[in-house]
C-alpha positions, 0 to 999 in steps of 0.5 A: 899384153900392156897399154903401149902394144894396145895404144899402138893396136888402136892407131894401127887399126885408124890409120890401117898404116904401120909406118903412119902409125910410126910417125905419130907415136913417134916409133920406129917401124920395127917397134909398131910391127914387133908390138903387133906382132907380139900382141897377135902372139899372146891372143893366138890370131892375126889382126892384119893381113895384107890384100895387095897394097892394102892393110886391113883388119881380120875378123879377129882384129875388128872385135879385139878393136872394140875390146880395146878400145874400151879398155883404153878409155877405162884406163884414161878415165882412170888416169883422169881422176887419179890426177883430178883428186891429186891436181884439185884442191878438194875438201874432204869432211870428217866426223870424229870423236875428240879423241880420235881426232887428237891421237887417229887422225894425225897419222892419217893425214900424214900420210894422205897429204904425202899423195894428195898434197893439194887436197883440204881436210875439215875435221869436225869432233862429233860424238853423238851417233844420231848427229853422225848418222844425220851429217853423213845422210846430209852430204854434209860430212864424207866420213865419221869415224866413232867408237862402238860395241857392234857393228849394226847397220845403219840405214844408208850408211856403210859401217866398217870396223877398224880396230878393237880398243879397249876402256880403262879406268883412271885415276890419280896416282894418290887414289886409294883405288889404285891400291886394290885389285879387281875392284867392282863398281859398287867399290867405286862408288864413293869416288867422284866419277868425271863422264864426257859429255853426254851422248858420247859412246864410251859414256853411254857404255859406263852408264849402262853397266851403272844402270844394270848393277843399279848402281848411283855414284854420288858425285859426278862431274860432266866434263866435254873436253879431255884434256880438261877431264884428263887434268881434273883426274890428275888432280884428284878430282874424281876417276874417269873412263877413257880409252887406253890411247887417251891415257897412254903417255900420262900411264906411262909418265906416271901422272895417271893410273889404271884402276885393277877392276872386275868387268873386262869383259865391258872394256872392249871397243871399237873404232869404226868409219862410216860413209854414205852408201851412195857416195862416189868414192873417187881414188882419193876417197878410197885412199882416205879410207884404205890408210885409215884401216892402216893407221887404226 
């Protein structure tokens, strides 16, 4: 069974004429009989019969009509918006951590704008996760992606885990710590220590495990952007921890290096997305979302 025997069905079942029927689907009358006569084949009952002249619809046929009928206006109402969310310039807002933003998102909408060519993206870093929770309820944001430990409910919200990453810290290749291995935090604590902003996930991290070792570095520095944060580790300004996409390209140029220390079990991670449990999600929604578990 597919959409054109049953486009055919429905004009046969209005017009109760198979060579009208023809003329305006523009078939050929073997075509529509051979369609019907098919269609009444793999559902095993006839939906015509002929009294004398006349063509009418059996019981069969007057049943299988509403069925399809439904079925017809579903696939157009499908078809419908599939071309609404590709045709419309629409606005799609996402939340970000800066560091998704620089080294996520790209690919996505790399390839969002390959099937959604007209379609706007507003992206807005955003790394606090009562701003996340506040602009998602608002209406104000479509989605958010953002690092986190667990998967916990938010109210309206729904949650789904995209990846698992991982924390390292880093410093600069002239750093004694980069010497030793499997240093502890306590070993660390004369170095200066360069958080992002406060607020941010993997920063809140950090400070937990300060706070349940009773550990105080001496010197810290609060620095909101990365590539700034980056530059001053480079520099040998202090040690940082980032997740391993942030520092990949510097590690591997060189210009960074990871620190050897004891708390892997505190180095997992994971990026998340979250939208509003009530919001529409269009085919251009669910698209947004399905190459993002891809991309991540």
């Amino acid at each position: 069974m597919d959409m054109k025997q049953l486009l055919t069905f429905q004009m046969a079942s209005k017009t109760l004429n198979f060579t009208k029927t023809a003329e305006i689907l523009n078939y050929a009358q073997s075509s529509v009989t051979s369609q019907i006569k098919s269609l009444e084949g793999e559902l095993g009952v006839n939906l015509f019969e002929r009294l004398g002249n006349k063509l009418v619809l059996t019981p069969f046929g007057e049943k299988f009509q509403v069925y399809s009928n439904t079925i017809i206006s579903q696939y157009q109402s499908a078809i419908d918006e599939i071309n609404y969310d590709n045709n419309m310039t629409s606005t799609i807002v996402v939340g970000a951590t800066e560091s998704q933003c620089a080294y996520k998102l790209p690919k996505v909408l790399k390839e969002l704008k390959i099937l959604f060519p007209n379609v706007k993206v507003v992206i807005k870093p955003i790394h606090k996760h009562w701003e996340i929770q506040s602009e998602l309820q608002s209406g104000k944001m479509d989605f958010a992606f953002s690092f986190r430990i667990d998967i916990s409910e938010d109210l309206n919200l729904t949650v789904s885990r995209l990846s698992k990453g991982k924390l390292v810290l880093v410093s600069s290749p002239n750093n004694k710590a980069t010497l030793n291995k499997k240093l502890t935090l306590q070993d660390l604590i004369e170095e200066t220590l360069i958080l992002t902003e406060k607020g941010c996930s993997y920063r809140n991290l950090l400070e937990d495990m300060l706070l349940d070792y009773q550990i105080k570095f001496n010197s810290t520095y609060e620095i909101t952007n990365i590539e700034t944060l980056k530059n001053c580790v480079k520099s040998d300004l202090g040690i940082a921890l980032l997740p391993s996409e942030v520092v990949e390209a510097e590690v591997d140029k060189g210009q960074l290096k990871i620190i050897d220390w004891s708390h892997e079990e505190k180095q997992e991670i994971y990026h998340f997305i979250s939208w509003h449990k009530d919001k529409k999600l269009t085919p251009l929604l669910n698209t947004f979302i399905s190459i993002s578990k891809n991309v991540f």
